[in-house]
N, C-alpha and C positions, 0 to 999 in steps of 0.2 A: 588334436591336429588332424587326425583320420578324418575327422567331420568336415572339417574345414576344406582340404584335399577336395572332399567328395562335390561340396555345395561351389567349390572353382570350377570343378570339372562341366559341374552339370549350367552352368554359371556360360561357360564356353560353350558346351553343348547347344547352349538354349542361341547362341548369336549365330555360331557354325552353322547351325541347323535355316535358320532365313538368310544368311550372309553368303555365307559357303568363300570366303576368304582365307581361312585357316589352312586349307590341304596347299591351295597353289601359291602361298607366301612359303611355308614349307618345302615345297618341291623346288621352289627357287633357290632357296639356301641351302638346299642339299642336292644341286645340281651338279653332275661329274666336271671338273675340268680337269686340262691335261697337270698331271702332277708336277714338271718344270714351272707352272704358273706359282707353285707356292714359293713365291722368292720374295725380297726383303724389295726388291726391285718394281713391285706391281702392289707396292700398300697407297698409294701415294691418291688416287681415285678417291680409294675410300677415306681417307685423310680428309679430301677435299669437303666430299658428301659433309662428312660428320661435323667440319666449320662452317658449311653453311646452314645446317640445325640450330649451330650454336647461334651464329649470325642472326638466325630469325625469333630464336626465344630469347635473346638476349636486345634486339631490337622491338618484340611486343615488350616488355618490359620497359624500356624507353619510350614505346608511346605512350604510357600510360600518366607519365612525366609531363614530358617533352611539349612544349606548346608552340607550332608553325606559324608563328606570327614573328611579324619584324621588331614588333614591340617589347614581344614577351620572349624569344626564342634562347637571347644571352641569358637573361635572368634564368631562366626554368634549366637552363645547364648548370648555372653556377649553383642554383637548388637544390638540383642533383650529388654536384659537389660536395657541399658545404652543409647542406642540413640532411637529408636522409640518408640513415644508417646505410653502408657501405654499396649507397649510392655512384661515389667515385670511381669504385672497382667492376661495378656496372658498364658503369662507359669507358675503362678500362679494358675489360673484356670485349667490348663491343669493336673497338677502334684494333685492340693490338689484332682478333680473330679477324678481320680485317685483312691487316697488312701478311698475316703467316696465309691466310685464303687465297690473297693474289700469287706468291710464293710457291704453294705447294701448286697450284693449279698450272705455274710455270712450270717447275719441272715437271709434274705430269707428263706435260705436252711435250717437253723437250724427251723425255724416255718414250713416249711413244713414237715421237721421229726416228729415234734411233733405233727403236727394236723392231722401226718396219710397219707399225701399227695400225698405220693408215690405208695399209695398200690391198687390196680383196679381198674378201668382202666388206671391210670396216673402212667404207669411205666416208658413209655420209655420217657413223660415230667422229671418225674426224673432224669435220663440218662442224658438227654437232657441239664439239670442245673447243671450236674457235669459237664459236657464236659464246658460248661460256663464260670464253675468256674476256673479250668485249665484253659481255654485263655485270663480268665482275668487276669490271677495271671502272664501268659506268658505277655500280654502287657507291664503289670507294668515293668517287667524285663527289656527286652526290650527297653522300653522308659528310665530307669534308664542306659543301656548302650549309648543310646543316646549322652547325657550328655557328654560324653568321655571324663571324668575330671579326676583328680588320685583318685576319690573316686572309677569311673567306671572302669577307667583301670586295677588296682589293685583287684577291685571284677571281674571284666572277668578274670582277671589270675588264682584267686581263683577258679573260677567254670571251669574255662579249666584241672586245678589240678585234681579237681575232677572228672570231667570226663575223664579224662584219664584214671584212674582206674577202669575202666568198664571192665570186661575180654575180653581178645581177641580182641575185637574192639573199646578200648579206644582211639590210636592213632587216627583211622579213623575217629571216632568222633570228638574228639576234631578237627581234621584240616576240618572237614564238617561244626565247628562250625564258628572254625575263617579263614576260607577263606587259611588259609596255615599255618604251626608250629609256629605263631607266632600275636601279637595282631597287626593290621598294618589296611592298607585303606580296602582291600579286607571285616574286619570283619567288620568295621563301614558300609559297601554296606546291606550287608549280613541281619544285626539287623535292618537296617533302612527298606528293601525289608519286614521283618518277621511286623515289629511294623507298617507300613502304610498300607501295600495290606495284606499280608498272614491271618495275624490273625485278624484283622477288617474284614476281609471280610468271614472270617468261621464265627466268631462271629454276623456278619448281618445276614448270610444264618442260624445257630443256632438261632437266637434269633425270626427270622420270623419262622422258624418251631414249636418253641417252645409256640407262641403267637396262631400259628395257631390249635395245639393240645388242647390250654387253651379253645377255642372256641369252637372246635368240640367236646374235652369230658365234657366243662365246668367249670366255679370255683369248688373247694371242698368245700362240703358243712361245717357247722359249728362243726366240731364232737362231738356226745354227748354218753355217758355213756351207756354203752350197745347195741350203731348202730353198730351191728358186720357188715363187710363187706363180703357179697357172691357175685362170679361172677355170680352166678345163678339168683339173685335179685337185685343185687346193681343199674343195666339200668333203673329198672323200678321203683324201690324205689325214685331215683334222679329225672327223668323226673315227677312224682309226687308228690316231695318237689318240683320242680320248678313250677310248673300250680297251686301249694296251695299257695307257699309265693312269687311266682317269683316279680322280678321286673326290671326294665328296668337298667340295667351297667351303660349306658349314660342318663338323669344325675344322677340315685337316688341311684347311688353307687359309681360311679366315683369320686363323687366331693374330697371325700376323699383322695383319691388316687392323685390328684389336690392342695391339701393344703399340703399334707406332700411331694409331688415333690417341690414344691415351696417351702416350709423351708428348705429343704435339699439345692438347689439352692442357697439358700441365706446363709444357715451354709456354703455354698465350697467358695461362696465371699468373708463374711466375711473372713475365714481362710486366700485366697489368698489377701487380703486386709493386713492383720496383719499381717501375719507370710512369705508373699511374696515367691518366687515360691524357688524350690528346686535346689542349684550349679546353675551354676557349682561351684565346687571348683578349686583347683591348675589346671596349664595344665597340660596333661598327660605326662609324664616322667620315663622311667623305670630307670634311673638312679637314681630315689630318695625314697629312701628305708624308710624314715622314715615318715611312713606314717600308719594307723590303718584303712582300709576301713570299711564302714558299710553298709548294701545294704537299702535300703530303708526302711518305715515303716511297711510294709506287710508282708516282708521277717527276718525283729530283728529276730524275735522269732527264725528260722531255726539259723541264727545266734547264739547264746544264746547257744543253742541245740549244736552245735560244737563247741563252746566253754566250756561244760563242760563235754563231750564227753572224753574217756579217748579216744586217737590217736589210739589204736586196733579196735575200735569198731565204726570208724568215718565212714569207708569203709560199712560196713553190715549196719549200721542206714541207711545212704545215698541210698544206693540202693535195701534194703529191705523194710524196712518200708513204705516208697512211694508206692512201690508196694502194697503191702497189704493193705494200707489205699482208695489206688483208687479202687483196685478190689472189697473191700468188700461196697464202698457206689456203686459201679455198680453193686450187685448181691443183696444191698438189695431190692429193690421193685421184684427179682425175686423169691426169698426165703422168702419172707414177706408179700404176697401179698395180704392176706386175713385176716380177725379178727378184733378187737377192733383197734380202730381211737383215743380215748380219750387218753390224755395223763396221768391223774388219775388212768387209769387201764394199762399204762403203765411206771412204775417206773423206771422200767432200763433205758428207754427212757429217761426220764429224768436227770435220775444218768450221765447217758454218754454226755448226753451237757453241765449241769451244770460243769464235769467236766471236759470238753476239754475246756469250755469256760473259765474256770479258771485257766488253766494250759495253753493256747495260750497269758493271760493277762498278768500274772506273767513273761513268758519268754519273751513277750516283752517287759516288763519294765525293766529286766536285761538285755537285748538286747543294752537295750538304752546308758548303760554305759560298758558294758562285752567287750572289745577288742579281746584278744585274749585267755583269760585264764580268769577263772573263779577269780582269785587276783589278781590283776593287780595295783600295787602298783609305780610301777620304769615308770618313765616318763625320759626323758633327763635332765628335771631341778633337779632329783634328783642324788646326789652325789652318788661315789663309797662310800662303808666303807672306813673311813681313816684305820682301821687295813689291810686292803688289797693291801692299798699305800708306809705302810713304810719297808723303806730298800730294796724300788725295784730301779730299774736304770732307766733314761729319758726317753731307749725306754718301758721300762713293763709302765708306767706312762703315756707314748701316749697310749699304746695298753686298758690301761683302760678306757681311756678316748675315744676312737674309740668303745669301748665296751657300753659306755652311747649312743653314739651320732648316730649309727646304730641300736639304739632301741633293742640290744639283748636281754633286762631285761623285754621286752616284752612277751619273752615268756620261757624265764630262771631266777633265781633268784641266786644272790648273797647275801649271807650272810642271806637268810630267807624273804627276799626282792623281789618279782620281779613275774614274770609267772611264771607259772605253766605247761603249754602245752610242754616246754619241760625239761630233767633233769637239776636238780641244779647243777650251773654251780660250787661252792665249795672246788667238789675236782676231778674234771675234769683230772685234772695230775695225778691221781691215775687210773683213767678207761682208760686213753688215752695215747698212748705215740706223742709225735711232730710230728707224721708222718701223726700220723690219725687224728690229729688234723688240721694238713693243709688240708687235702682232703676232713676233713669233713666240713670246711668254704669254700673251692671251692667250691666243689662240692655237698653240702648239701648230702640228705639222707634220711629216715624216712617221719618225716614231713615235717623237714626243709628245705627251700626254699637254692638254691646254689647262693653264693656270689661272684663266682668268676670275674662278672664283675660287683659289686659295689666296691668291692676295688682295689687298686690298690698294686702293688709288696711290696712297702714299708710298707703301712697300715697291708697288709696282714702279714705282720712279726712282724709287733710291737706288733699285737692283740693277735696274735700265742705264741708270748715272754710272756704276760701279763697273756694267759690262763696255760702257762706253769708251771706260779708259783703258782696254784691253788689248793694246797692240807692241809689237815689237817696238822698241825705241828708234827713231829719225822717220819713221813709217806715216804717212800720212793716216788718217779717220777714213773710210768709206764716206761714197759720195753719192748721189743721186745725179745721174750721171745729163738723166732728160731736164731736172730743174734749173743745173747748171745752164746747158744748153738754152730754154728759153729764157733765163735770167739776162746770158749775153746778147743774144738777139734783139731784145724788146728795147725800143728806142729809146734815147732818154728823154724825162720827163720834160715836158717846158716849162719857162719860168716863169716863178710867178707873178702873175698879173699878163701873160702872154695872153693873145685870143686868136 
């Protein structure tokens, strides 16, 4: 063992000696911080750090799998699955570290709001852990299209929707997104390029910047009750809590940060142990419409949020709100810079996490089950009304039944029955006449998605036949109101043999 010992040493020696990394990786870890920093309160950083290691050797691991093609990318999951040895627990791990990464990296941020953490010199560390938090939330995506199961196919088509409605350069986006007008190999290249190199690797370059800032301004210290912050005082106030309570990071603060990495490690097991990794689901298929996507656990709540959204106000939430919400965490350590640290002499401070944290919990738990519409009652196994069955003909009787079985009650309601997202379908023959009615199930409209190729010719008529009969009773059908008008007009014909 002495030998051994000797030939590590000299082993070391021999890298230290052309490297010279060993003294200043050392000196980092046994750098003074103030002794208040070692609290159960300040592990949560390094929690993050250590799920994003996991995150990247547990995703080289999957590429070695994993094949980004549209052809191959369900199968080579369910491969994973299903034939190499504890392959499932793999992507298991990969998915739960994931969802505990977007998690801890939230509170993080929320305990550094509240402990003041952002405010001089740690501005642009702040900055730094928004930009974080965006590529993290971008991974999850991401890796949820991965998947390319009808859960993800169906959510990229949803977010291509959406984006498309960007003014002016919605198309171009969308087709920047998906490699061309449409969800095909090109976008599976495209998300696979963004989820292994693009954004792992801002995230590596962020997170060494970020670590490196922690070092050079230091931990924040404990904040107490009346340490107002001045940039005039604050350098020398700090370097003077550290030289009165400092203490060495490595071990006599670390360890901490050490035991709650390792529970968290062992809570993402356990998970991927129990509850096994995430889809795929069905293959992807755009011919199969009856389908209710859900994006993963990070994003329910946005979810949630569009679904009780009325359809006017879906467009300006989407593209304002974001807005606003990232400008103002990136302008506050600019506008906030100085003053009271405590959260006791900051109550708004408080008032505003307690409530976003309770309103992000709430929407994702309705997330969990909210489809498409905040009611959502009409599933396929539930029947028409018989009053809307009788005294119609074989084909209104199919077109009803084509009306269950394409989930339209998803996001329409018959008889008080069904979604909400769009109008009650009722008395539909009263707003609509046959005409606008075939062009509005081709060719959708509004919100509604266009069907004209999940049906077919015949289907399309029988449905068309079925919505036709769709009015309150003594109610007349909608009319076309100009046809009428020049019907009555036009002379009548002369008879025949007239000249």
């Amino acid at each position: 063992m002495p030998g051994m010992k000797q030939a590590g040493l000299r082993v070391y020696q021999w890298f230290e000696d052309r490297l010279g990394l060993g003294k200043p990786i050392i000196d980092a870890a046994e750098h003074d911080v103030p002794a208040s920093t070692a609290s159960w309160w300040y592990v949560f950083g390094s929690a993050a750090t250590v799920l994003l290691v996991l995150q990247i050797v547990t995703g080289v691991l999957l590429g070695l799998v994993y094949s980004p093609s549209a052809g191959q990318a369900w199968s080579s999951l369910e491969f994973l699955d299903h034939t190499i040895r504890l392959g499932w627990f793999l992507r298991a791990m990969h998915g739960w570290g994931s969802d505990f990464m977007i998690a801890i990296v939230l509170i993080h941020l929320a305990q550094v709001f509240l402990f003041g953490a952002y405010k001089f010199p740690r501005e642009l560390t702040w900055i730094v852990g928004v930009f974080l938090l965006l590529l993290t939330l971008g991974m999850a995506f991401t890796g949820q299209v991965l998947r390319f199961d009808q859960d993800a196919y169906w959510g990229l088509g949803i977010g291509a929707s959406i984006l498309s409605r960007v003014p002016w350069i919605g198309g171009s986006l969308v087709n920047l997104m998906l490699g061309g007008p449409i969800i095909a190999g090109p976008t599976l290249t495209r998300f696979f390029a963004l989820h292994v190199f693009i954004i792992p690797g801002l995230l590596v370059a962020l997170v060494g910047l970020h670590l490196w800032m922690v070092l050079r301004l230091g931990i924040n210290e404990w904040p107490m009750p009346g340490r107002i912050v001045s940039k005039a005082t604050y350098a020398r106030d700090y370097q003077k809590l550290t030289k009165e309570t400092g203490i060495a990071f490595v071990p006599d603060a670390a360890w901490k940060d050490a035991i709650f990495a390792a529970a968290i490690l062992l809570a993402v097991m356990a998970c991927a142990f129990y509850f096994g990794p995430f889809g795929p689901t069905g293959q992807p298929d755009p011919t199969i419409i009856q389908t209710a996507p859900k994006p993963d656990f990070a994003f329910l709540w946005i979810f949630a949020v569009l679904a009780y959204l009325p359809p006017s106000l879906e467009t300006p939430v989407l593209f304002i709100a974001p807005v606003l919400i990232v400008g103002a965490m990136l302008l506050l350590p600019l506008v906030s810079s100085q003053g009271e640290k405590h959260w006791s002499r900051r109550p708004v401070a408080v008032l505003m996490v307690a409530v976003i944290a309770v309103t992000l919990g709430i929407l994702t738990h309705l997330g969990t089950y909210t489809p498409w519409s905040p009611i959502m009652d009409a599933w396929t196994a539930d029947p028409i009304p018989t009053v809307y069955l009788q005294d119609r003909t074989p084909l209104e009787r199919q077109g009803a039944l084509l009306l269950q079985d394409k989930q339209c009650r998803n996001c329409h309601s018959v008889g008080g029955k069904g979604g909400l997202r769009g109008p009650a379908l009722d008395g539909v023959a009263n707003r609509m006449t046959e005409d606008q009615i075939i062009r509005q199930v081709l060719q959708g409209g509004g919100n509604m998605p266009a069907y004209g190729n999940a049906l077919n010719p015949s289907e399309t008529t029988a449905l068309v036949r079925f919505l036709t009969t769709l009015r309150p009773e003594n109610q007349p059908a909608a009319f076309d109101a100009s046809r009428k008008m020049v019907t009555s007009e036009r002379p009548p014909a002369a008879p025949t043999g007239a000249h």
